[in-house]
TITOR-187498 format. One record per residue (C-alpha): residue in one letter; x, y, z. Coordinates in steps of 0.5 Angstrom, whole numbers, plus 2048, in hexadecimal, padded with zeros to 3 digits. Layout:
AXYZ;...
This chain:
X80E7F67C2;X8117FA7BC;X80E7FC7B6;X8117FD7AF;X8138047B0;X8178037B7;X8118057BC;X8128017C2;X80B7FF7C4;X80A7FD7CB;X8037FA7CE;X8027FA7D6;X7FA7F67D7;X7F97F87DF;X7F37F57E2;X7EF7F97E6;X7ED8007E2;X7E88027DD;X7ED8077DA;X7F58077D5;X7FB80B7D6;X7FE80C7D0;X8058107CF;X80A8107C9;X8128127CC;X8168157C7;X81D8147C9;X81E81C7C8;X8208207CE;X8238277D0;X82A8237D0;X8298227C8;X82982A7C7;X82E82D7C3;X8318347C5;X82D8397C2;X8278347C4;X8268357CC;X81F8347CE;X81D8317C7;X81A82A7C9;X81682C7CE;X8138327CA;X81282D7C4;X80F8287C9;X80A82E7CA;X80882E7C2;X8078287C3;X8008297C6;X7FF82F7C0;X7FC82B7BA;X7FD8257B5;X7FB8237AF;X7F48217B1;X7F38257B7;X7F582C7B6;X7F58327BA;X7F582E7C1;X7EF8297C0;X7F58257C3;X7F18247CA;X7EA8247C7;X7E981D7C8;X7ED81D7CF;X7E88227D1;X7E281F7D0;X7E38197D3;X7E781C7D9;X7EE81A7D7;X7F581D7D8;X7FA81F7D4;X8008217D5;X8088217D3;X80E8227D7;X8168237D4;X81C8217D8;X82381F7D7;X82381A7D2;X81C8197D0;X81581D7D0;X80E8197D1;X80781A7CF;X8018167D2;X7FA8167D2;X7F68127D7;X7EE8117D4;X7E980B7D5;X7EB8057D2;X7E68077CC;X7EA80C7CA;X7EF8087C9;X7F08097C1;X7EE8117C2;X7F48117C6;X7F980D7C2;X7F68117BC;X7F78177BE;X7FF8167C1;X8008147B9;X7FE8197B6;X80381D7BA;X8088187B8;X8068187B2;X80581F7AF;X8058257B6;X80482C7B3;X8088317B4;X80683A7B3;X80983F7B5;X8038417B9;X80383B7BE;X80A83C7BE;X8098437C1;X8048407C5;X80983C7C8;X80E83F7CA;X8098447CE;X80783F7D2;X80F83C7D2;X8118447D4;X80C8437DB;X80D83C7DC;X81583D7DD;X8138447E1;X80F8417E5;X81383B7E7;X81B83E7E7;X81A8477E8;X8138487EB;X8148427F0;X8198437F7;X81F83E7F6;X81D83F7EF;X8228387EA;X8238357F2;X8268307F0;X8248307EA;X8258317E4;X82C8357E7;X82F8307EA;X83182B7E4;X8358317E3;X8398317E8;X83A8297E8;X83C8287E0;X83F82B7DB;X83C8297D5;X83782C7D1;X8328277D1;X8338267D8;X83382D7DA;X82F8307D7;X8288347D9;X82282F7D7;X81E8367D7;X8238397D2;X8228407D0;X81C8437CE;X81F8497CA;X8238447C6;X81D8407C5;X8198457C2;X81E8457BC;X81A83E7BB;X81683C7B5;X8118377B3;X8178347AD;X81B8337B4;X81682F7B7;X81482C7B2;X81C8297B1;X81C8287B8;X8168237B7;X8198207B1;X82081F7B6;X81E81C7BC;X81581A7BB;X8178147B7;X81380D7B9;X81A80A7BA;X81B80F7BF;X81480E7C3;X8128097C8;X80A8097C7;X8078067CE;X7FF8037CF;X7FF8027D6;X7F68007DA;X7F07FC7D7;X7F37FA7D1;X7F47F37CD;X7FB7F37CA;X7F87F07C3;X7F37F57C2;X7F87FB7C4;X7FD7F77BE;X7F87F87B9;X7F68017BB;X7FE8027BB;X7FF7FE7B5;X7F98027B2;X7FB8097B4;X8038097B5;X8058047B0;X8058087AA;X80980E7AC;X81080E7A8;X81680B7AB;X81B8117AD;X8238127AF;X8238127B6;X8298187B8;X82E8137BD;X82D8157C4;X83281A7C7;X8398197CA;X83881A7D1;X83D8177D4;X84281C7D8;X84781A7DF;X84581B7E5;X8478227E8;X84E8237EB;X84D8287F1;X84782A7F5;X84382F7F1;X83F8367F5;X83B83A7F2;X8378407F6;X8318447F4;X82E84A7F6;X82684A7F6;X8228507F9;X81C84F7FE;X81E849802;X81F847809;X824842807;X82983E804;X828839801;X82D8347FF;X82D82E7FA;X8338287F8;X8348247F3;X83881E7F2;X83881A7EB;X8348127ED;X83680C7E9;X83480B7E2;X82E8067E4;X82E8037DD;X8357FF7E0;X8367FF7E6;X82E8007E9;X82F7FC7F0;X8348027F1;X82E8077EE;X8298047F3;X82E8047F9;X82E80C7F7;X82780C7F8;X8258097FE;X82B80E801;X8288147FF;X821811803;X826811808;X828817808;X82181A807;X81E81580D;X824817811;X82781D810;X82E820813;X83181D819;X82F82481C;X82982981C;X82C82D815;X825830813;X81F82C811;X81F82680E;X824824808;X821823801;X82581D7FE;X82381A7F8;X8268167F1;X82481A7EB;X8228217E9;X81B81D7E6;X81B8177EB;X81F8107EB;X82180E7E5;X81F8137E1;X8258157DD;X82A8127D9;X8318127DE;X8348177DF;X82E8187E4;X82E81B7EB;X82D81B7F2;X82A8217F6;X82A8247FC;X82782A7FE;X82582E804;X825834808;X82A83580D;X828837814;X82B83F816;X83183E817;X834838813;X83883A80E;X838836807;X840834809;X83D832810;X83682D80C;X83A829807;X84082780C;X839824810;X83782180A;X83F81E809;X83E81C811;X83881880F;X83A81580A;X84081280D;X83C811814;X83880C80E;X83E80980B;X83D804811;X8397FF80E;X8367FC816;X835803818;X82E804812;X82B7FD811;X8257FF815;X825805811;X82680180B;X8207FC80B;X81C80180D;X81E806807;X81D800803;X8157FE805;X814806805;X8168067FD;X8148007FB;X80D8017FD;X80D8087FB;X80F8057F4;X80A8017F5;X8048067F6;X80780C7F1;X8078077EB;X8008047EE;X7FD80A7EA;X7FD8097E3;X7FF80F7E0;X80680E7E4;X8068067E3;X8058087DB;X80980E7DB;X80E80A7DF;X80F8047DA;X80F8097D3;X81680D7D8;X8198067DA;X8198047D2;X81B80A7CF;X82180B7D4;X8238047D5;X8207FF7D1;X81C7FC7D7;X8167FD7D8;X8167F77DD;X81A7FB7E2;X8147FE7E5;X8117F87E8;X8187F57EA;X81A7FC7EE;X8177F97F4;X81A7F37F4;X8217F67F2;X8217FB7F7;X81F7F67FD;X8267F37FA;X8297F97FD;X82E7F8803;X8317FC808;X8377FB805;X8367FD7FE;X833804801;X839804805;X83D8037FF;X8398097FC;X83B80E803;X84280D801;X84280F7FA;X83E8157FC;X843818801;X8488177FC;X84581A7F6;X8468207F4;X83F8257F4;X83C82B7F1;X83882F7F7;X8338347F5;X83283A7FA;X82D83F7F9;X82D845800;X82984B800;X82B8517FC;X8298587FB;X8298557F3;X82884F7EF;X82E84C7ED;X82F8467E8;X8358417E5;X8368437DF;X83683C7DA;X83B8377DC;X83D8367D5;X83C83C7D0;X83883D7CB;X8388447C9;X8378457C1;X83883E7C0;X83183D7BA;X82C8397BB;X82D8347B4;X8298367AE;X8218347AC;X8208327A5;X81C8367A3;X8148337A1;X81582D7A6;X80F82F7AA;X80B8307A4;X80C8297A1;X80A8277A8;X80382A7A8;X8028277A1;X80081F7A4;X7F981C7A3;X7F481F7A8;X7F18187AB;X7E98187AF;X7EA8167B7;X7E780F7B8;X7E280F7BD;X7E280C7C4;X7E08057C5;X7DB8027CA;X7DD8047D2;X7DC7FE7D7;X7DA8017DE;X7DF8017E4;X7DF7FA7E9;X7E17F97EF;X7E67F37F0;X7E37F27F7;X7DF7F67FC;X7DD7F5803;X7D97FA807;X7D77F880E;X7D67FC814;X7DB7FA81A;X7D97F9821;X7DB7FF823;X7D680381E;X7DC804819;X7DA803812;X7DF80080E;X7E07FF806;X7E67FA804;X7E87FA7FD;X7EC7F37F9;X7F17F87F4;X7F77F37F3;X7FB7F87EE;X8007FA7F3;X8037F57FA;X8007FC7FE;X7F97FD802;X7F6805801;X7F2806808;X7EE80C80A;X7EA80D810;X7E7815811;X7E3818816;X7DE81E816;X7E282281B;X7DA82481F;X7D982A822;X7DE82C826;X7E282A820;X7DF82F81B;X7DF834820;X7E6834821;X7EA83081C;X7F083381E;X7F1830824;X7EF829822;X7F582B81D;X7F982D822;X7F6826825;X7F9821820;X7FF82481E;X803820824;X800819822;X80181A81A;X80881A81B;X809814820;X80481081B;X808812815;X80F80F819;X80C80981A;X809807814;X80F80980F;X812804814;X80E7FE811;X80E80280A;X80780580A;X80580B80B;X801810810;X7FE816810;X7F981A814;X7F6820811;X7F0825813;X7ED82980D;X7E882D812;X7E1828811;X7E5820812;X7EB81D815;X7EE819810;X7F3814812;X7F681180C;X7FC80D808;X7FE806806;X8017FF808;X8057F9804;X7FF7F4804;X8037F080A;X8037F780E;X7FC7F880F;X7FB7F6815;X8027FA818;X7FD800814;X7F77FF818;X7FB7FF81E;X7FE80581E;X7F880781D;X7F5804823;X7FB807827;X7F880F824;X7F180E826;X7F280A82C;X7F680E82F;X7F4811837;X7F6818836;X7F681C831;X7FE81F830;X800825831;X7FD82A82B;X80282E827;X801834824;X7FB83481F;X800836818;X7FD83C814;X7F883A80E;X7F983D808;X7F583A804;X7EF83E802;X7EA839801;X7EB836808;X7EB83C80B;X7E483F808;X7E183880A;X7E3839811;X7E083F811;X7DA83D80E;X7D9837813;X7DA83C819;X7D5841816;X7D083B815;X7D083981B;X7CF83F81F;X7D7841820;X7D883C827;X7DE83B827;X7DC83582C;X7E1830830;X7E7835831;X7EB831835;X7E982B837;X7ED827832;X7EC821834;X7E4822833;X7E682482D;X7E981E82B;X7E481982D;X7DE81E829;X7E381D823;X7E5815824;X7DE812823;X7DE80B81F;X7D680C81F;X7D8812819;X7DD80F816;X7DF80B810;X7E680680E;X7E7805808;X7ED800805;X7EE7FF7FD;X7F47FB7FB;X7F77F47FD;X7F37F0802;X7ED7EC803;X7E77EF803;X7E37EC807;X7E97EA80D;X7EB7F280D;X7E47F3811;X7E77EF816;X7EE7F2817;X7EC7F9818;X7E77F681E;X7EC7F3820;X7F07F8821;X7EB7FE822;X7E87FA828;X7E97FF82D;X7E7805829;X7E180782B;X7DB80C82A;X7DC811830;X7D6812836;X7D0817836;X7CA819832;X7CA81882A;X7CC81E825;X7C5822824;X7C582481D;X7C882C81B;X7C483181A;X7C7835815;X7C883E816;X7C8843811;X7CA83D80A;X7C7844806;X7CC848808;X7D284A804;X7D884B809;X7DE84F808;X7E584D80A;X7EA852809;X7F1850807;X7F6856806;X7FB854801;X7F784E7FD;X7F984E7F6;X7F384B7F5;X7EC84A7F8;X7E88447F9;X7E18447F8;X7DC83E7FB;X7D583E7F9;X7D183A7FC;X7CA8387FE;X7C8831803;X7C482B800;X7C3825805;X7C581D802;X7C081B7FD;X7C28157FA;X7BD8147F5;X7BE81A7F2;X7C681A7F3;X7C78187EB;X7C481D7E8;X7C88217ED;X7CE81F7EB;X7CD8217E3;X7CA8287E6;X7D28297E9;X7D58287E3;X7CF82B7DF;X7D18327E2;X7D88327E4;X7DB82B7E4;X7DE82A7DE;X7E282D7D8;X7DC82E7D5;X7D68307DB;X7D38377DB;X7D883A7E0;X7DE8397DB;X7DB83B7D5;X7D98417D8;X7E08437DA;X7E38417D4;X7DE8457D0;X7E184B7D4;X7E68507CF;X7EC84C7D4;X7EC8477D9;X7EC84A7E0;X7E98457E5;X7E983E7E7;X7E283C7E9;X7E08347E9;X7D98317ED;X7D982B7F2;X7D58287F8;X7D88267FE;X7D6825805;X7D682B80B;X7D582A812;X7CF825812;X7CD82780B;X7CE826803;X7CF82D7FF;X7D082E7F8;X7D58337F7;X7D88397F2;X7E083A7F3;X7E48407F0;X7EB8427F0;X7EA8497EE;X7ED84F7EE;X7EC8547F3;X7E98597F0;X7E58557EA;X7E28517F0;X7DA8557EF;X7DB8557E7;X7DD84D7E9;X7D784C7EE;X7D38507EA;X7D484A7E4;X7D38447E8;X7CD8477EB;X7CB8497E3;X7CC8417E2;X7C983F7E8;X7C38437E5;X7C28417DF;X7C18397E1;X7BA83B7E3;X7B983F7DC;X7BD83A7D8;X7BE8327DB;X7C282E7D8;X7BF8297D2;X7C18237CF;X7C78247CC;X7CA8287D1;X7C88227D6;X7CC81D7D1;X7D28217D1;X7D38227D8;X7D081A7DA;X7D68187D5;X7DA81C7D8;X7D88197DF;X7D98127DD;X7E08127DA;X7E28177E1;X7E08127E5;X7E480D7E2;X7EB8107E4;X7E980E7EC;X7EB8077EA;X7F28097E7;X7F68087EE;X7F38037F4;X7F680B7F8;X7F180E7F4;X7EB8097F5;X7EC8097FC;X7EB8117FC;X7E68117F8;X7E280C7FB;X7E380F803;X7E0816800;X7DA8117FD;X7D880F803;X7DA815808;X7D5819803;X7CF814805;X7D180E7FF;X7D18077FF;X7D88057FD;X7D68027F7;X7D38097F4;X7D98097F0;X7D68027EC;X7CF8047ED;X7CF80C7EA;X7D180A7E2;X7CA8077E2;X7C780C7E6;X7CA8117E3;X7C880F7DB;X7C180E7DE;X7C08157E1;X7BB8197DC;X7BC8207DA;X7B68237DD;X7BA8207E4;X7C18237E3;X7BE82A7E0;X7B982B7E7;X7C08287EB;X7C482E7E8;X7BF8337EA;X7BF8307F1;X7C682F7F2;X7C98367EF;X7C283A7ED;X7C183D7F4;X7BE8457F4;X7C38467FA;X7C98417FA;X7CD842801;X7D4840801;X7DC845803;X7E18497FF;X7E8849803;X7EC84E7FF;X7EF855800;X7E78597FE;X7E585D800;X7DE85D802;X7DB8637FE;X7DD85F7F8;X7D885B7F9;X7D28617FA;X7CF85E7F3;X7CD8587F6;X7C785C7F9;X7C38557FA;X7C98527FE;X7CA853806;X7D1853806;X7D485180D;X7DB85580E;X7DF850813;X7E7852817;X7EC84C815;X7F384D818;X7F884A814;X7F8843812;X7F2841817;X7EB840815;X7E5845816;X7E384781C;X7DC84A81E;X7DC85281E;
């Protein structure tokens, strides 16, 4: 619908979560700009977020964070979005708040200066302090197009913008944040009939105003090719990015989407010959239809040492001329096509995207319906209509953006210049007028349904898998997970089940993009994971290839283990060797190593998505009857050394180091609930103990959250920290400080309330996309839970006495002596005021887990 003053309104029900998107696209974006105003639009969407009439001083987020929200906005091309993603009963508090804002936002000089700081680091952080900083964008418009609208940098300049003032601002809303220039979009558990009465309510009596005419954006195609070389000090390699002008999608679409699947193409495929790693293609700086034509089609890569940026663009000529032929791709074609479609399917499963996706398509192109005719349009894609498109592409005219290694950092100056050229003149009081709006009480949040499984079976097959099946039929796809602890000989030498499952993750992936799925097979030190989706027709293809990996008579030749650089993953494999004695167990025999660790007896399959419950069951039997539990005794359970120990992995070169702390605690279900408030009690979420603390410090320094999880055959509850080398004892000794203060001062009734709303609004986000659900349900079930724990906990949770939480927390996290690592550059002397602490110094080589003194 469209209301009185020119909003265009758009409502989306989607069955199936307990939660709603919403999102305003104001049709404004860097290409609006004047000279003189680079940059303007994405600061102004940073004070967007600042203030308004009735929720001054950043109260913007209070509702957001209380209930386990997001918030955010973006700016690109020609348009720049906010959203919020809440429980459904926040429903009016969200529309509330993105009036207000439309209505009457509040522009000061200090939110400004505010801004701008935090602007300055963004663009250093993303184009000067980065290696290949602006490659390929936003330098590579630059190069392709001559007008200032299309040229310019979106970052603009922060010496320019500094000049800005709130009467600036202030015009700038007037100018471009009209209702009739925004599309405002409710997407989730929503009615339509109740949505129009709330938008009606709170958008309907903010004034009508102008809308300042779109800009003219047309300009020719170039006439020769266009080079651009850059320096950049302190890489190892040329980067080298092309860039070539895509058809207007507005008028010629099947021409835009040929362009689309091509780019798949590219990316699939690569060169004809090895020219370096794999080339990045794709249509949109931003995404696929992302941006009003003039839009472009990239392609970026690192060429291989010696292939010159002349020698890599004749491959890519000699690519596309080699596809000009129509019979030569139309294997390659359907393939692309079935992989786009099912990942359309599976990006726009999520509501986010699917909300945010809808409010872009209307805002741009005044279809919001394309999204859902995307798959079908480009099924309709043939060989010849990507042929046709090879052929325009070798016979267009380019911009190629090449940045070699330098002695000194050297950039193109602005394609179209804007020296001396003044920004246009604020009138003056225009930001004070806008701060003289009636303030408004926000309403409050209505009742919240608790979240429902469509279907659900769980069953135990006959080779001792469990299996979890779950009926989601937003999208035409099936999410599936099948995790397996890796045992013993896998926690002692994780790297070798890395190097173990490198070959068959990459055989699995070829053969499910062939169906349109995907395949992926990862370790993380404590579970093998095999993971990805399938079109609901592919699924027995998925649970084939599946099959073909856990079936297979040998284990594949292993590659070299990569390098870890995470320093979670390195400090857990360190304690996991330090608690189980530091064996390492089972060096070679890689084929004992596989069996240990393919036991269907240990493992869960789950399936959330497009399929029959109660059928699933029996096509994973079906499929997996030959796997079976490998011969010799049961598994004993572990017994645990030095978990009170504090291990020290030295990591020269660290900027920051990690902190785990953590004390082990066996399975209690009974007592789970009260466990689960006493997390975010002490330090999981916005509001827990950890956080305050940290916030009340003269500046934030650290990072530090608690969670529980599973390590080896064990629940911990644990303390991260991303911290400083050097505040790492004044870190250790406030969490500590916090730990003892549990015991001293529990937490009561209040503090319990706040984190159980908390709590059940977060655990609504779960049934946001059948991708989330099928992970959160796998961890569920590999943590000890049934697979309805995600049904069962609102009510458990509501019911928990404080008393409970309160002994809870001093259980968890109220431990005299916690154990745990810091995998940092600290030295162990740092650490001498931890007198009650047995710090444990461990050797680590680069990149490898810990290995025992």
């Amino acid at each position: 619908m469209t209301l009185s003053n020119g909003l265009r309104v758009l409502v989306a029900p989607w069955p199936g979560t307990p939660r709603v998107a919403v999102a305003v696209h104001y049709r404004v974006g860097f290409r609006n700009e004047p000279p003189g105003r680079q940059g303007f639009a994405h600061l102004f969407e940073h004070l967007m977020f600042r203030g308004s009439a009735s929720l001054p001083d950043g109260r913007f987020f209070d509702h957001v964070y209380r209930l386990a929200g997001t918030a955010n906005g973006t700016t690109h091309q020609d348009f720049t979005d906010y959203y919020q993603v809440l429980p459904s009963a926040a429903l009016e508090q969200a529309l509330f708040s993105e009036a207000d804002r439309m209505r009457a936002p509040r522009f000061t000089a200090a939110n400004l200066a505010e801004q701008l700081a935090g602007i300055e680091q963004e663009i250093r952080q993303a184009v000067v302090e980065r290696p290949y900083g602006g490659f390929p964008w936003p330098l590579l418009p630059g190069v392709l197009y001559d007008t200032f609208a299309n040229a310019h940098d979106g970052y603009g300049d922060v010496a320019l913008l500094r000049r800005t003032t709130p009467d600036d601002c202030a015009e700038f809303f007037d100018a471009h944040y009209a209702p009739g220039n925004a599309v405002l979009t409710i997407a989730g558990d929503v009615d339509p009939d109740a949505a129009r009465i709330l938008v009606e309510r709170h958008f309907g009596d903010i004034p009508a105003r102008p809308v300042r005419p779109a800009p003219d954006l047309r300009e020719p195609a170039p006439r020769a090719d266009r080079w651009v070389v850059c320096g950049e000090p302190g890489v190892p390699a040329t980067a080298v990015a092309l860039g070539y002008r895509l058809p207007d999608p507005a008028g010629d679409l099947p021409g835009y989407l040929a362009h689309v699947v091509l780019a798949r193409l590219l990316t699939r495929h690569g060169l004809a010959r090895p020219y370096g790693p794999r080339l990045d293609a794709s249509c949109g700086f931003f995404g696929m239809l992302a941006a009003k034509d003039p839009d472009t089609l990239v392609i970026a890569t690192l060429p291989a040492p010696g292939v010159t940026p002349e020698r890599l663009v004749a491959a890519v000529d000699e690519r596309w001329d080699e596809w000009a032929d129509p019979g030569r791709i139309a294997g390659p074609v359907a393939e692309a096509v079935r992989g786009l479609c099912a990942e359309h399917h599976r990006r726009h499963g999520d509501l986010e995207a699917r909300c945010r996706a809808l409010g872009r398509l209307e805002a741009l192109f005044g279809r919001a319906g394309l999204l859902d005719e995307l798959p079908g349009l480009l099924a309709r894609v043939t060989p010849e209509q990507v042929a046709r498109a090879a052929r325009g592409l070798r016979a267009a005219h380019k911009a190629v953006l090449v940045m070699e290694p330098a002695g000194r950092r050297t950039r193109p100056g602005p394609a179209v210049p804007v020296a001396g050229t003044p920004a246009p003149a604020a009138r003056r009081g225009a930001a004070e007028r806008l701060g003289r709006a009636a303030v408004r009480p926000m309403p409050p949040a209505g009742p919240q349904r608790d979240p429902r499984l469509q279907g659900l079976c769980e069953t135990v097959i006959a080779n001792g898998l469990r299996v979890v099946a779950v009926r989601d039929a937003r999208v035409p796809l099936v999410e599936l997970r099948l995790r397996m602890p890796l045992g013993t000989p896998g926690w002692a030498r994780p790297e070798r089940v890395d190097a173990l499952a490198a070959p068959d993750r990459v055989r699995a992936s070829r053969s499910a993009r062939a169906f349109g799925g995907e395949f992926d097979l990862s370790t993380d030190g404590q579970w093998l994971d095999a993971s990805g989706y399938a079109p609901s027709g592919a699924l027995d293809d998925w649970l084939g290839v599946l099959a073909g990996l856990l079936l297979a008579a040998e284990p594949a030749e292993p590659v070299p283990p990569p390098a870890w650089h995470d320093p979670d993953r390195v400090g857990d494999a360190a304690l996991r060797r330090h608690w189980l004695g530091g064996s390492a167990g089972h060096d070679d025999d890689l084929a004992g190593l596989r069996r240990s660790v393919l036991d269907p007896a240990a493992a869960c399959l789950v399936a959330v998505g497009d399929l029959d419950p109660e059928e699933f069951p029996a096509h994973a039997e079906k499929a997996l009857l030959g796997w079976r539990a490998p011969d010799g005794p049961p598994r004993r359970p572990l017994t645990l050394h030095g978990t009170e120990d504090l291990l020290l992995v030295r990591r020269p070169g660290l900027a920051a180091a990690r902190l785990t702390l953590c004390a082990v605690r066996p399975f209690d279900g009974p007592a789970e609930a009260a466990r689960y408030l006493a997390t975010a009690i002490f330090g999981g979420y916005a509001r827990s103990r950890l956080v305050t603390r940290i916030l009340g410090r003269d500046r934030v320094e650290y990072e530090a959250y608690a969670g529980r999880d599973v390590i080896l055959d064990t629940h911990r509850a644990y303390v991260r920290a991303l911290v400083p080398n050097a505040l790492v004892p004044a870190a250790l000794a406030d969490i500590r400080a916090e730990m003892r203060r549990l015991a001293a001062d529990p937490p009561g009734a209040a503090e319990t309330a706040a984190a159980r709303d908390h709590c059940l609004a977060q655990l609504l986000s779960a049934f946001d996309s059948p991708r989330l659900l099928a992970d959160l349900i796998c961890q569920a079930v590999s943590f000890g839970q049934g697979a309805d724990w995600l049904e069962r906990l609102p009510g458990l949770l509501r019911a928990v006495p404080p008393a409970d939480v309160a002994r809870a927390a001093v259980e968890l996290y109220g431990t005299g002596r916690p154990g745990g690592v810091i995998v940092g550059d600290v030295d162990e002397a740092l650490l001498a005021s931890g007198a009650d602490l047995r710090i444990v110094p461990l050797s680590s080589g680069p990149g490898r887990a810990a290995a025992m003194p």
